[in-house]
Structures are given as structure tokens and as C-alpha cells.
N, CA, C and O atoms as a Tinker XYZ file with bonds, in Angstrom:
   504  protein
     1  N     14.809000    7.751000   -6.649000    73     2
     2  CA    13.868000    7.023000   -5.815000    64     1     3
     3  C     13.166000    5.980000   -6.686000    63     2     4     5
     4  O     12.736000    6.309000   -7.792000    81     3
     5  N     13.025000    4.620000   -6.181000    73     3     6
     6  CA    12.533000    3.686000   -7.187000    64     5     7
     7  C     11.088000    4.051000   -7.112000    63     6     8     9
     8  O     10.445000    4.589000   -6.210000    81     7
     9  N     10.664000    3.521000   -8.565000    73     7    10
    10  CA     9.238000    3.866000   -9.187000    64     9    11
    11  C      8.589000    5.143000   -8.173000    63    10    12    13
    12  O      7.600000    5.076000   -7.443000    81    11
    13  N      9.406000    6.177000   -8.382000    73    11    14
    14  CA     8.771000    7.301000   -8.084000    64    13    15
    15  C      7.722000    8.012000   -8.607000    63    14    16    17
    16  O      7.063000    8.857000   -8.001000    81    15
    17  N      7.532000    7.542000  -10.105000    73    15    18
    18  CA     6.653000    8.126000  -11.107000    64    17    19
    19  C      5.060000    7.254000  -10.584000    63    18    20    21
    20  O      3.922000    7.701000  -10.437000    81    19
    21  N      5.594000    5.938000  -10.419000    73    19    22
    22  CA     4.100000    5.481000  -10.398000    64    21    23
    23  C      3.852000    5.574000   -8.836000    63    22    24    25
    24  O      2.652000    5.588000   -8.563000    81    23
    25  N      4.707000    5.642000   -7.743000    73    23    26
    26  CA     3.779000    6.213000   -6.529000    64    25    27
    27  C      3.617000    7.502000   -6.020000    63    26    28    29
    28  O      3.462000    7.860000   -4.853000    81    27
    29  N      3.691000    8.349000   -7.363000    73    27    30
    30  CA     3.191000    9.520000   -7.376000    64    29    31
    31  C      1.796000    9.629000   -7.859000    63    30    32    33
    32  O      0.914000   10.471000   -7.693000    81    31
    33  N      1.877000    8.451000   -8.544000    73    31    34
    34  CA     0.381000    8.793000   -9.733000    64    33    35
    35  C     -0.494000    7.512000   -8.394000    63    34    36    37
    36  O     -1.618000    7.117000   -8.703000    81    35
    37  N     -0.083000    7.173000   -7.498000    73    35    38
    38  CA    -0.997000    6.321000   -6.385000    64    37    39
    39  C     -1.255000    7.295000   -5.780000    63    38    40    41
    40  O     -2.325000    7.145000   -5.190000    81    39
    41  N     -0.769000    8.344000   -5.598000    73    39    42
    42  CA    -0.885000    8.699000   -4.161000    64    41    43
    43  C     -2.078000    9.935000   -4.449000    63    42    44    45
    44  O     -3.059000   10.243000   -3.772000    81    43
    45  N     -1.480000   10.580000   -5.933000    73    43    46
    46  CA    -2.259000   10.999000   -6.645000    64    45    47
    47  C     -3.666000   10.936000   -6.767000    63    46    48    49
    48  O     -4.347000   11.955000   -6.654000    81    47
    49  N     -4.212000    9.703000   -7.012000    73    47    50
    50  CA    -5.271000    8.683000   -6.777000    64    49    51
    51  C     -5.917000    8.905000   -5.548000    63    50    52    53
    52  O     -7.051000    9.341000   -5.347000    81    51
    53  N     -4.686000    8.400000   -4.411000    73    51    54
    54  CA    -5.778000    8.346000   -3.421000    64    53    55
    55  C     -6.423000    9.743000   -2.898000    63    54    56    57
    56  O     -7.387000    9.737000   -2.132000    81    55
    57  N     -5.862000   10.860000   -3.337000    73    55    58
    58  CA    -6.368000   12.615000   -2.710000    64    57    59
    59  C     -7.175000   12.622000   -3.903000    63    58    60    61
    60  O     -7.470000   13.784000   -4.182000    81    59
    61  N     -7.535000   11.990000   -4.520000    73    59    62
    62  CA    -8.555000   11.815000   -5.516000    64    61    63
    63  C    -10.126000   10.855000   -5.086000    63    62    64    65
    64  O    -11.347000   10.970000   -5.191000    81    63
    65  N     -9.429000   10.210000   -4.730000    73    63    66
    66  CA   -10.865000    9.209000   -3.516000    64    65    67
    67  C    -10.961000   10.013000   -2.373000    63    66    68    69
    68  O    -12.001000   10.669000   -2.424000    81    67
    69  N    -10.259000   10.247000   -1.292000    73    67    70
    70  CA   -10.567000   11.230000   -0.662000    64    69    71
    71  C    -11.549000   12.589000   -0.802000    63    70    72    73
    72  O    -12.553000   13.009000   -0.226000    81    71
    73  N    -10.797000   12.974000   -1.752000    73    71    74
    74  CA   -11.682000   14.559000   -2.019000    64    73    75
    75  C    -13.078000   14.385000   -2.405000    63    74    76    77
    76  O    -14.027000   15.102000   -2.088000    81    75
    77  N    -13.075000   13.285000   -3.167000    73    75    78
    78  CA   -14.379000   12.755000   -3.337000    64    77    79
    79  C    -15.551000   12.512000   -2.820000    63    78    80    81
    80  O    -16.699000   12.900000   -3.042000    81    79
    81  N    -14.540000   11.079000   -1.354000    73    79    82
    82  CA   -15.614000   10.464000   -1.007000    64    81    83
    83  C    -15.488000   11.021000    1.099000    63    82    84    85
    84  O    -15.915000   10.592000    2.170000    81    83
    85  N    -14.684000   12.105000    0.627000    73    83    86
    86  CA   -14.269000   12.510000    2.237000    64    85    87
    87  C    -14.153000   11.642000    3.267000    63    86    88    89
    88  O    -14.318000   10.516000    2.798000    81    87
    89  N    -13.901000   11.575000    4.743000    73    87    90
    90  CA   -13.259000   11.031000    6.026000    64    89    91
    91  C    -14.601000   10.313000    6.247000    63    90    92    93
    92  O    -15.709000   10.739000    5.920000    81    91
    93  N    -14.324000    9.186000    6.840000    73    91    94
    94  CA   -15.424000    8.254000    7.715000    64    93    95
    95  C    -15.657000    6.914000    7.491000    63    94    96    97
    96  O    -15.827000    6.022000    8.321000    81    95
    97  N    -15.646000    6.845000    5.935000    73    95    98
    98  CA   -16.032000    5.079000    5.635000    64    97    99
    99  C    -14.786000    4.585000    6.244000    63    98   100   101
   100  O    -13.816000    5.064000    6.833000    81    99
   101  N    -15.336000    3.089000    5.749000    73    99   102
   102  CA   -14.273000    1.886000    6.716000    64   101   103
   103  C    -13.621000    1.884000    5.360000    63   102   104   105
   104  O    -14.091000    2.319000    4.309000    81   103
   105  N    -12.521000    1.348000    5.559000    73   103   106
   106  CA   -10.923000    0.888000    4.825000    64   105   107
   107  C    -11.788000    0.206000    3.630000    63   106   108   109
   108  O    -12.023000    0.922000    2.656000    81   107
   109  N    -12.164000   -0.816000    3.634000    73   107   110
   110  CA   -12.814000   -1.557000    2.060000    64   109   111
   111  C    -12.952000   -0.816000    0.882000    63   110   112   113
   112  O    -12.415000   -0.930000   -0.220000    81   111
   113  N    -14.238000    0.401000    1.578000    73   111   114
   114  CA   -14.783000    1.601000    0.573000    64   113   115
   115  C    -13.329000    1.981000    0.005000    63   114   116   117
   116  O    -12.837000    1.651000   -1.074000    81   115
   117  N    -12.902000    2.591000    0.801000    73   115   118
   118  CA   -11.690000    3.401000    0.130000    64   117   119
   119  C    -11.029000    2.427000   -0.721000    63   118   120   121
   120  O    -10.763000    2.943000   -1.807000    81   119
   121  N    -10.621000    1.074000   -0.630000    73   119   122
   122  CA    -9.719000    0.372000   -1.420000    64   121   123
   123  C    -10.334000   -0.222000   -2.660000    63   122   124   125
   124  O     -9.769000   -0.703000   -3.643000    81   123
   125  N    -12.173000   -0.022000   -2.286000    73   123   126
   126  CA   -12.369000   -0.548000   -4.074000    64   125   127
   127  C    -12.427000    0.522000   -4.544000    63   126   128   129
   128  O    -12.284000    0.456000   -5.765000    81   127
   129  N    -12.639000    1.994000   -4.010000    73   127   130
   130  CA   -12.671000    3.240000   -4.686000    64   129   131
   131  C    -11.313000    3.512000   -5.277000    63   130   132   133
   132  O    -11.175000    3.930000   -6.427000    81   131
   133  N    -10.437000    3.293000   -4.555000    73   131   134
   134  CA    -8.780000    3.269000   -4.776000    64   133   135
   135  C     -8.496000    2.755000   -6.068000    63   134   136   137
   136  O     -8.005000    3.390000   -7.002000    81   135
   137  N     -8.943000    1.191000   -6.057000    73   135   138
   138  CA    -8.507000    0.288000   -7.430000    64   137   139
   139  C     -9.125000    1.054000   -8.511000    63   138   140   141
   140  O     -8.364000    1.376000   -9.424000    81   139
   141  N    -10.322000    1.405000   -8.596000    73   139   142
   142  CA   -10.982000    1.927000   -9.372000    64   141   143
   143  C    -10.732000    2.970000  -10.477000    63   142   144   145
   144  O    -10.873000    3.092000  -11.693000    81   143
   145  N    -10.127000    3.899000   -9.030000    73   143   146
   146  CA    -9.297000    4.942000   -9.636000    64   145   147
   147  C     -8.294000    4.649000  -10.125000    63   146   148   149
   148  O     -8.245000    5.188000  -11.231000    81   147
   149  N     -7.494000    4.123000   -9.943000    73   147   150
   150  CA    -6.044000    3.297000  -10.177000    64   149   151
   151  C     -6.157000    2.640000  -11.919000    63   150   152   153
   152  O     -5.395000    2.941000  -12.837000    81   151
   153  N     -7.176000    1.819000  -11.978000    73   151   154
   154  CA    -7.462000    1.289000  -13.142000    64   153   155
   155  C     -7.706000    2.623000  -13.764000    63   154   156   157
   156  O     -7.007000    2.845000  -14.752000    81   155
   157  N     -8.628000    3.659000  -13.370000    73   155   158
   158  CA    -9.235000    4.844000  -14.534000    64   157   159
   159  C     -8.094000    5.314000  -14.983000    63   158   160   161
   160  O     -8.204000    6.087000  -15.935000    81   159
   161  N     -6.458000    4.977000  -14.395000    73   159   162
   162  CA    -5.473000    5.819000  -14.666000    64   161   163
   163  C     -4.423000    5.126000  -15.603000    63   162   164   165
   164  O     -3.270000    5.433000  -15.906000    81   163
   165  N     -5.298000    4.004000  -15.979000    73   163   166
   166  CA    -4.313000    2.631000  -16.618000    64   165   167
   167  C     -2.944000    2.109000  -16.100000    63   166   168   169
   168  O     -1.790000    2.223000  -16.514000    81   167
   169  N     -3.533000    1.478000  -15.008000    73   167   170
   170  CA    -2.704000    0.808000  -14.386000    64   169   171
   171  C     -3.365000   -0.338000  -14.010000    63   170   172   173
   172  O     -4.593000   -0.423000  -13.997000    81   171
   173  N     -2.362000   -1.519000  -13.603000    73   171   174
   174  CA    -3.025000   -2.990000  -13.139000    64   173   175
   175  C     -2.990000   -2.681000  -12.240000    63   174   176   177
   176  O     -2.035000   -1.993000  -11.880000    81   175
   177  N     -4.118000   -3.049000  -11.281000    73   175   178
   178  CA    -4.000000   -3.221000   -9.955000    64   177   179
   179  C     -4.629000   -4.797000   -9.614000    63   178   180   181
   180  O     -5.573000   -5.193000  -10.297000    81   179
   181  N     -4.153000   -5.534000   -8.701000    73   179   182
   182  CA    -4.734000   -6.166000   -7.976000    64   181   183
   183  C     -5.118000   -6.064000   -6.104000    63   182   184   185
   184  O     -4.510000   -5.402000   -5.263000    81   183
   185  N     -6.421000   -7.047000   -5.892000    73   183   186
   186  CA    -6.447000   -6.488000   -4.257000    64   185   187
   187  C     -7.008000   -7.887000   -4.001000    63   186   188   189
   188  O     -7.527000   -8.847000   -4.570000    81   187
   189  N     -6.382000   -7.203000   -2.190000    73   187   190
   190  CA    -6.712000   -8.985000   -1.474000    64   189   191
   191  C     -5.427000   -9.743000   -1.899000    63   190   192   193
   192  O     -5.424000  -10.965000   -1.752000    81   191
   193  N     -4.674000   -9.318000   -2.253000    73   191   194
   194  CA    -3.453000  -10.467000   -2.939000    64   193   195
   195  C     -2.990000  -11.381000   -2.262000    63   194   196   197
   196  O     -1.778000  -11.199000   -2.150000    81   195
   197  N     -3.388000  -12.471000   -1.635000    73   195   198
   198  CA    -2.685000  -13.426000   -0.715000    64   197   199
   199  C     -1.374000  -13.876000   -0.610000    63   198   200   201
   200  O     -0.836000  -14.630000   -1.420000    81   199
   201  N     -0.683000  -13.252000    0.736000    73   199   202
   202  CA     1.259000  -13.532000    1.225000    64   201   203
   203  C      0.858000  -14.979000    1.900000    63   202   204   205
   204  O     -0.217000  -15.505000    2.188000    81   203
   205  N      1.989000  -15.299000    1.992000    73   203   206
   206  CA     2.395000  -16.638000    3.122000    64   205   207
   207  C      3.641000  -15.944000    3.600000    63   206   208   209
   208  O      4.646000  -15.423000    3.118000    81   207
   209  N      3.084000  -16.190000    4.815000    73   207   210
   210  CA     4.770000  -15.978000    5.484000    64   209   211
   211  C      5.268000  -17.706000    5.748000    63   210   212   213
   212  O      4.645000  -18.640000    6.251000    81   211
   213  N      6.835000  -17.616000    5.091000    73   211   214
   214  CA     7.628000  -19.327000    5.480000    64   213   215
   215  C      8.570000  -19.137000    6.756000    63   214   216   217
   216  O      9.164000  -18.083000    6.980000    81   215
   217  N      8.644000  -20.269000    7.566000    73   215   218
   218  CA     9.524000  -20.301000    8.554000    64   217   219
   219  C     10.249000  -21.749000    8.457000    63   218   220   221
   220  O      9.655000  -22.712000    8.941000    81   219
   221  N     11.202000  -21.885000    7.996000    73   219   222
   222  CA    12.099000  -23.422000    7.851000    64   221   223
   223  C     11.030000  -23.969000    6.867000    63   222   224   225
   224  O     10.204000  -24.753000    7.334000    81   223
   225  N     10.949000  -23.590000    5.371000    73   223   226
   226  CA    10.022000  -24.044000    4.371000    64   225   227
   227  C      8.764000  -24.810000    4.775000    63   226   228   229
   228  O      8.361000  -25.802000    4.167000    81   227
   229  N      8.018000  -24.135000    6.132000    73   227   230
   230  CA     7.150000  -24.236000    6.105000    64   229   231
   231  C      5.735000  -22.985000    6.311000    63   230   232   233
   232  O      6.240000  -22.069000    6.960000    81   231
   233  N      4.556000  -22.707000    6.077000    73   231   234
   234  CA     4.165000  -21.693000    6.042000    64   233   235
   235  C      3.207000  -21.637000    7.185000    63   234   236   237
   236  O      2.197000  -22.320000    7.355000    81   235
   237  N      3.711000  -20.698000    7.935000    73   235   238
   238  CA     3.087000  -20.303000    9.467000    64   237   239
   239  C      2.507000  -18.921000    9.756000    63   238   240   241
   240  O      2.271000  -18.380000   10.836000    81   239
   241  N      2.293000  -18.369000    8.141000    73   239   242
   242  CA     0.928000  -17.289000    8.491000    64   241   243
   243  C      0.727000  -17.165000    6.970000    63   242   244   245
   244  O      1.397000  -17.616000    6.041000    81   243
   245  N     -0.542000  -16.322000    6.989000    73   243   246
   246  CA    -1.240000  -15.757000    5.584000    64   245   247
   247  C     -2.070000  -14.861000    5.969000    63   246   248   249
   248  O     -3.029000  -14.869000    6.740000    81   247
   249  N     -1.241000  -13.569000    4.900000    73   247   250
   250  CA    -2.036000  -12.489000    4.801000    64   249   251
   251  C     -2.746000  -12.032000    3.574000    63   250   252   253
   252  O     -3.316000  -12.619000    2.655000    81   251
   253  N     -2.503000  -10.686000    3.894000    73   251   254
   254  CA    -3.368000  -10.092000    2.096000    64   253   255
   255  C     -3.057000   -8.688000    1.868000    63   254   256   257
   256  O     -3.672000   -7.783000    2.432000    81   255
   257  N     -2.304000   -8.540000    1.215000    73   255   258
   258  CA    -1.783000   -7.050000    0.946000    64   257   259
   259  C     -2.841000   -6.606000    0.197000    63   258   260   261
   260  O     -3.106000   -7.333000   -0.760000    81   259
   261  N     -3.675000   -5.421000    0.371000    73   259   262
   262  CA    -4.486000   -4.274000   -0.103000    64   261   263
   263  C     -4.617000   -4.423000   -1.442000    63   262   264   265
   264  O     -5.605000   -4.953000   -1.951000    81   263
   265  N     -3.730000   -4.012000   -2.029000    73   263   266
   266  CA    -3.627000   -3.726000   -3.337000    64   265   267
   267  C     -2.163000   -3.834000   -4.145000    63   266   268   269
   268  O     -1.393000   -2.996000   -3.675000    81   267
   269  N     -1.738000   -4.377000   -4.891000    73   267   270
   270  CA    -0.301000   -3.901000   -6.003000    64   269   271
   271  C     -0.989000   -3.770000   -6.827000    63   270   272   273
   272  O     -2.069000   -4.152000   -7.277000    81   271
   273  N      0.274000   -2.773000   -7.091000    73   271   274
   274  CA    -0.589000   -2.180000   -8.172000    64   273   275
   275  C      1.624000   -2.558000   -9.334000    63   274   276   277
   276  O      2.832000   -2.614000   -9.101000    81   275
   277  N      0.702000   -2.664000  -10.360000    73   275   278
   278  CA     1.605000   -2.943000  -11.132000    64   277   279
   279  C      2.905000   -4.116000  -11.136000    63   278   280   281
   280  O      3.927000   -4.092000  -11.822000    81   279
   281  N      2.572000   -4.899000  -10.354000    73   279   282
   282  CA     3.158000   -5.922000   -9.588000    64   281   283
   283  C      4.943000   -5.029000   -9.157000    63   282   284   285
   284  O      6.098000   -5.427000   -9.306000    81   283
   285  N      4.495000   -4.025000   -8.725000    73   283   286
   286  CA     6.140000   -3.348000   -8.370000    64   285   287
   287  C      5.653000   -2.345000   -7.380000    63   286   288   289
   288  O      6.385000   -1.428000   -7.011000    81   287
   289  N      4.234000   -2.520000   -6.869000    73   287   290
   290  CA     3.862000   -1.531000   -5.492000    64   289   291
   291  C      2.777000   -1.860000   -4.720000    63   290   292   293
   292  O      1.659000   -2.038000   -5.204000    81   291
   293  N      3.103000   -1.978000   -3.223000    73   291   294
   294  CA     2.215000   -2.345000   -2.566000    64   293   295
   295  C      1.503000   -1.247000   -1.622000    63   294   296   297
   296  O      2.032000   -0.342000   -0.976000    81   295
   297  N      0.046000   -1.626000   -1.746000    73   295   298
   298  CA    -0.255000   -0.375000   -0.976000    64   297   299
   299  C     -1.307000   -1.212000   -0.060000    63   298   300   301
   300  O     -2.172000   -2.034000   -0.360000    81   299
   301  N     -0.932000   -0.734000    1.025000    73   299   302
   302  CA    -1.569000   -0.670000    2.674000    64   301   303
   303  C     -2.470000    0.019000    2.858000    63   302   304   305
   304  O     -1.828000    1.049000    3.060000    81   303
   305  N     -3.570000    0.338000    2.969000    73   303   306
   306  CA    -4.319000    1.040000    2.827000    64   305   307
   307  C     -5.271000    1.000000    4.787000    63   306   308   309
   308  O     -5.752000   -0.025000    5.271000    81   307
   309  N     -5.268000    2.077000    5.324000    73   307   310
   310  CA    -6.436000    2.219000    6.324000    64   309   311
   311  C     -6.851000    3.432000    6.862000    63   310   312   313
   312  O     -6.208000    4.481000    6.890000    81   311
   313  N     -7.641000    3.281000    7.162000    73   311   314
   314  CA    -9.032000    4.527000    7.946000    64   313   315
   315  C     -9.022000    4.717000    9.333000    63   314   316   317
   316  O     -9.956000    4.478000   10.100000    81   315
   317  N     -7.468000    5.341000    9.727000    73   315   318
   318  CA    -7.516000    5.253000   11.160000    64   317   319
   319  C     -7.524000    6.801000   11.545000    63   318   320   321
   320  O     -7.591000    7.567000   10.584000    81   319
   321  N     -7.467000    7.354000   12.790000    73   319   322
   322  CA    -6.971000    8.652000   13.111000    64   321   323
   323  C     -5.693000    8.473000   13.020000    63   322   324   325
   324  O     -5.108000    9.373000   12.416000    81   323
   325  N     -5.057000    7.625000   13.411000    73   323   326
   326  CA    -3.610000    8.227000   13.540000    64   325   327
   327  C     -2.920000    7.100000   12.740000    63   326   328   329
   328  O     -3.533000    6.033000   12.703000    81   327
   329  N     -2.045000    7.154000   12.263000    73   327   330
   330  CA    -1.505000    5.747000   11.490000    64   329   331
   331  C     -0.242000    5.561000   13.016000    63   330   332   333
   332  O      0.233000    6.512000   13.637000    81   331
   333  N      0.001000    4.272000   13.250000    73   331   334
   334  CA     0.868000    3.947000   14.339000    64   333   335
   335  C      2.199000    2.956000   13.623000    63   334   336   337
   336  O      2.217000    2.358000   12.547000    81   335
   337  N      3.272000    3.069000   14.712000    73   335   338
   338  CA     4.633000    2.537000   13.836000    64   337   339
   339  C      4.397000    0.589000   13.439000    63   338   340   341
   340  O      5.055000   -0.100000   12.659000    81   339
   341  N      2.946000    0.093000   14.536000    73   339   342
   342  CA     2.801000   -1.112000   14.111000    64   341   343
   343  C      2.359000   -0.923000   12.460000    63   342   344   345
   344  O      2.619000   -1.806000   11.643000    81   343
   345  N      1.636000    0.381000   12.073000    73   343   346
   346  CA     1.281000   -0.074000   10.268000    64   345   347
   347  C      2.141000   -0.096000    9.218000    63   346   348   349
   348  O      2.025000   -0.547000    8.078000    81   347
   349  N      3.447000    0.732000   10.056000    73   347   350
   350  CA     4.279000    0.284000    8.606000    64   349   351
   351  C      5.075000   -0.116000    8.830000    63   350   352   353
   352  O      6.143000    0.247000    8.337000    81   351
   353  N      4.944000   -1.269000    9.868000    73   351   354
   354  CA     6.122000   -2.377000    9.941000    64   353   355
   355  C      5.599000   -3.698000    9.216000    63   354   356   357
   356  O      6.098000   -4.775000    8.888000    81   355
   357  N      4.459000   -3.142000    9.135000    73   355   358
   358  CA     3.309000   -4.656000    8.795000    64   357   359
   359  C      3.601000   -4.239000    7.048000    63   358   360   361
   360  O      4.040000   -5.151000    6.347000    81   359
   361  N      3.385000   -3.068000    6.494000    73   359   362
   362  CA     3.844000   -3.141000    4.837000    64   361   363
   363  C      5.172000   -3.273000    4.879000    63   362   364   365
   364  O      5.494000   -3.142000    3.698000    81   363
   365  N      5.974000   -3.419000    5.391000    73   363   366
   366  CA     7.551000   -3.589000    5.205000    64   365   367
   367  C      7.746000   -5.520000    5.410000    63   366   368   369
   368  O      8.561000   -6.213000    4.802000    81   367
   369  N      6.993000   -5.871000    6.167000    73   367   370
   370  CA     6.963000   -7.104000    6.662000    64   369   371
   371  C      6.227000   -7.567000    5.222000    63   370   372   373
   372  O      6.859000   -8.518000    4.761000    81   371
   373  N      5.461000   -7.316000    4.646000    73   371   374
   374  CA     4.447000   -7.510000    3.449000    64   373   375
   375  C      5.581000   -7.417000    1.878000    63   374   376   377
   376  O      5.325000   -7.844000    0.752000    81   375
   377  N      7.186000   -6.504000    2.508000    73   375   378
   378  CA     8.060000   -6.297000    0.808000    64   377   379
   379  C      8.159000   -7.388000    0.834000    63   378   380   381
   380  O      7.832000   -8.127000   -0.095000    81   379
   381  N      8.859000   -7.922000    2.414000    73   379   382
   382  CA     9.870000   -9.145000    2.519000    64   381   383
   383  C      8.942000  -10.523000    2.382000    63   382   384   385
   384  O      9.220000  -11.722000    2.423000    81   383
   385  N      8.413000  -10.205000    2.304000    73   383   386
   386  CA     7.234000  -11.856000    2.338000    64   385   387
   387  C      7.241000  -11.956000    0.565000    63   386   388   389
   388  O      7.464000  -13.002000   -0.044000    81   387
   389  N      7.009000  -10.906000    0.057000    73   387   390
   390  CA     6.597000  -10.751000   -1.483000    64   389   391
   391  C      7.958000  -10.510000   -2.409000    63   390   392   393
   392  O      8.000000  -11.026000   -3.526000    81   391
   393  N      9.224000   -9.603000   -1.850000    73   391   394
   394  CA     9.965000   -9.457000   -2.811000    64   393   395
   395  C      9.719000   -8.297000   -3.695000    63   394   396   397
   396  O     10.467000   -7.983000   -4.621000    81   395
   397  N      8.447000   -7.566000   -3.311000    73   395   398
   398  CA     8.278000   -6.469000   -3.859000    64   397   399
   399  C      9.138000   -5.204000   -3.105000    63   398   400   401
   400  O      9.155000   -5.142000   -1.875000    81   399
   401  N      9.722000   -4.379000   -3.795000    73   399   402
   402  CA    10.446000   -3.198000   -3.195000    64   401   403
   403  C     10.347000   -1.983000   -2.517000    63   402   404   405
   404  O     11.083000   -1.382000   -1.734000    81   403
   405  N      8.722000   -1.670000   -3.252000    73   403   406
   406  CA     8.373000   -0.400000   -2.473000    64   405   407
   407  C      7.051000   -0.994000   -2.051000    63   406   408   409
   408  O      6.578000   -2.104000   -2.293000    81   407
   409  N      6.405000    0.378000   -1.118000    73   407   410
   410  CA     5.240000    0.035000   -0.512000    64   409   411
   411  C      4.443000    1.124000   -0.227000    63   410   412   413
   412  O      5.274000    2.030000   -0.159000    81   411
   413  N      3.440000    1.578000   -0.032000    73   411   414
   414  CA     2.927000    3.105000    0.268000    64   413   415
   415  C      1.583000    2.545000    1.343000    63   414   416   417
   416  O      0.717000    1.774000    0.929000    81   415
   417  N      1.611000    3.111000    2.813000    73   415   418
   418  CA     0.863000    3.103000    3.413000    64   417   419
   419  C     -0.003000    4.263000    3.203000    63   418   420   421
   420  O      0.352000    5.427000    3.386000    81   419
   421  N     -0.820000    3.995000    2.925000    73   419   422
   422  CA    -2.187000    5.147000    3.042000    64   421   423
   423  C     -3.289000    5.298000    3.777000    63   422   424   425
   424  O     -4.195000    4.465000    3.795000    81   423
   425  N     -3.287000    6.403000    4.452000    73   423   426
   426  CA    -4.576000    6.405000    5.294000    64   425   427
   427  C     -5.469000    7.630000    4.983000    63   426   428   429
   428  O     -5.226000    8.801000    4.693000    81   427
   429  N     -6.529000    6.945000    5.146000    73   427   430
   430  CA    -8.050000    7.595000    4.589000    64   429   431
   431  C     -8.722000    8.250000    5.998000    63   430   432   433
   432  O     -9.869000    7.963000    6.340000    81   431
   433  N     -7.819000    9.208000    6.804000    73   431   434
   434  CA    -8.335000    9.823000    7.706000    64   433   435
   435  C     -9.130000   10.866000    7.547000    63   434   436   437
   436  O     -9.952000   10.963000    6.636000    81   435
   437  N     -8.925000   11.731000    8.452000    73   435   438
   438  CA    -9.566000   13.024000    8.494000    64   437   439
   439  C     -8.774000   13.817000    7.046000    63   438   440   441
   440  O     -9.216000   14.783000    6.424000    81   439
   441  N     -7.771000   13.218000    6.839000    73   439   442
   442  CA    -7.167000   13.576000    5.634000    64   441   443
   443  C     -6.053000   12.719000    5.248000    63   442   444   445
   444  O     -5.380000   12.086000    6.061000    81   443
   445  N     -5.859000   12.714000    3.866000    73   443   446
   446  CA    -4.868000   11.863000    3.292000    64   445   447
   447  C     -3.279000   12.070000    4.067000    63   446   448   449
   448  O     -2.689000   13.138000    4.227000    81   447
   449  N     -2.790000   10.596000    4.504000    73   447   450
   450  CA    -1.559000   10.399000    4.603000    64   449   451
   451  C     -0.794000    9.226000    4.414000    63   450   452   453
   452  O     -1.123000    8.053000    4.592000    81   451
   453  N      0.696000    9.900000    3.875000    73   451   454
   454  CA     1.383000    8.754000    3.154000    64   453   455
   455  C      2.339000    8.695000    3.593000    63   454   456   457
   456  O      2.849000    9.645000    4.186000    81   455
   457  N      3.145000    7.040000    3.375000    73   455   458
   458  CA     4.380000    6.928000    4.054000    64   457   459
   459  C      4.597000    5.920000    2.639000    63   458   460   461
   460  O      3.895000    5.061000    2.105000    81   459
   461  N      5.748000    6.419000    2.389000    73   459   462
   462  CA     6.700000    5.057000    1.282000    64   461   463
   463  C      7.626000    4.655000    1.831000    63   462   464   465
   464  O      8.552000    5.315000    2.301000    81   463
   465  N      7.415000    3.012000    1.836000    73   463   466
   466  CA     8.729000    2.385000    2.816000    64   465   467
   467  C      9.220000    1.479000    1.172000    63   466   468   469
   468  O      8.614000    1.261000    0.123000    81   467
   469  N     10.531000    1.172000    1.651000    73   467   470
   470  CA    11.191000    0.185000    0.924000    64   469   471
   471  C     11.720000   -1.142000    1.572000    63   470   472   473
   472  O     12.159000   -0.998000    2.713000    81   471
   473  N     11.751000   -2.201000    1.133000    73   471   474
   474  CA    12.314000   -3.246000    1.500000    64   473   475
   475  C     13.296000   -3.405000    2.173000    63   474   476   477
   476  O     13.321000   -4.054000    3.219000    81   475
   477  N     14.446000   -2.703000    1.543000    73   475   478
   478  CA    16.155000   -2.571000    2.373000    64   477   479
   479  C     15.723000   -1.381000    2.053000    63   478   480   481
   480  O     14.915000   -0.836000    1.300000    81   479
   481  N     16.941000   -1.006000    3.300000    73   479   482
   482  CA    17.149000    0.687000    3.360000    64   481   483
   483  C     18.937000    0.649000    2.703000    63   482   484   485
   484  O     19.988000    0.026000    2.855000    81   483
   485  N     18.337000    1.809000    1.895000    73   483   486
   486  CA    19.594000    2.349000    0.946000    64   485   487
   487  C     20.019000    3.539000    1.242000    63   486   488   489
   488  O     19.327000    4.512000    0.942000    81   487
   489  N     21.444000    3.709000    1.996000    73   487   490
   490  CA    22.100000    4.542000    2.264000    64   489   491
   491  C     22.087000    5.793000    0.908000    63   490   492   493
   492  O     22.246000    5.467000   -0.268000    81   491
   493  N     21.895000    7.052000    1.309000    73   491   494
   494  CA    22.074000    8.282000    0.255000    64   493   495
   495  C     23.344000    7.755000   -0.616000    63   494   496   497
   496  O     23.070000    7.546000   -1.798000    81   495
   497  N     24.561000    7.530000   -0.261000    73   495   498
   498  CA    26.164000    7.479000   -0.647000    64   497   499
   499  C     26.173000    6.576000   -1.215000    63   498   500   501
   500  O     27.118000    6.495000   -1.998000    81   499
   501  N     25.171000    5.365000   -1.189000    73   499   502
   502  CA    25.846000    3.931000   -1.919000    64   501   503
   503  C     25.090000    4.371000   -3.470000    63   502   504
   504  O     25.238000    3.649000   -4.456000    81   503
């Protein structure tokens, strides 16, 4: 599994902000608490990272991925009850804009949950 080691040590992290700072704040809290932790673990992180999406080399949206951390992982980060299939189409939409490979949606609910998506999907056999 690509960079399995370091979105173990994210995810790691985030049941680490969690346990901490428990269920309720809004998404922000958790993501500067996130970086925070992330850095205490020596790792780069950046947040807010500004995408462009291009359509015929021209650019017809801009977003902001959460956090990469190590310029080889993106993390999605939100504070919902339920995470829905629109949130991790939006970090998968976020590889292909960036070229980054993996991605880890995280949500800061009633309790920690994670989803790791990848860019292309890679058959077990190939």
C-alpha cells in the first residue's frame, strides 16, 4: 500500500486530537490541532494549500486541500455526523487536480473516521 507508514502515523495523529480535544468543534479547530500534531511528529505539513482546477488550459475553479502533509498526502479533514460519498469524491477530485496519490479523509465526529482513497485504482493482480 503506498506510503502506508506515513498514513498510519496521520491517522495516528488524528485519534490523538480527538482523544484530546473530543466531538463538537468546527473542522478549523481540528485541522490546526491536526498540523500541530503532525509537526510534533516531524513531519511537514502544509494547510489551506491552494488547487486550480484547468478545463482546455484554462482555470475554472479553486480550491484548498486541508492539509499535505509531506507533499505525498492529502488530508480532507471534517466534523460531520456522517461522512457522505460527496466527501470523498471531492479528496479524489483534489489527487487529480494535484497529482498527489494518496489522500485520507478524516472526520472529527462523535468519533474518529477514516477513508484512504488513491488517485487510480490499482487492481490486487497488477
Amino acid at each position: 500500500m503506498l506510503h502506508q507508514e506515513l498514513t498510519k502515523t496521520i491517522i495516528g495523529c488524528a485519534y490523538t486530537v480527538h482523544n484530546t480535544l473530543g466531538a463538537g468543534f468546527l473542522e478549523k479547530v481540528y485541522e490546526q490541532a491536526l498540523m500541530l500534531e503532525l509537526k510534533a511528529s516531524g513531519l511537514v505539513v502544509e494547510s489551506q494549500v491552494p488547487l486550480s482546477v484547468t478545463y482546455r488550459d484554462h482555470i475554472v475553479g479553486e480550491y484548498y486541500a486541508d492539509l499535505i502533509v509531506e507533499d505525498k498526502v492529502i488530508c480532507e479533514l471534517k466534523a460531520v455526523d456522517v461522512l457522505k460519498k460527496a466527501h470523498e469524491v471531492q479528496l479524489v477530485n483534489y489527487l487529480v487536480a494535484t497529482g498527489i496519490d494518496v489522500g485520507v479523509l478524516i472526520n472529527f465526529g462523535d468519533s474518529v473516521t477514516v477513508k484512504r482513497k488513491y488517485r487510480e485504482y490499482k487492481n490486487k493482480s497488477d
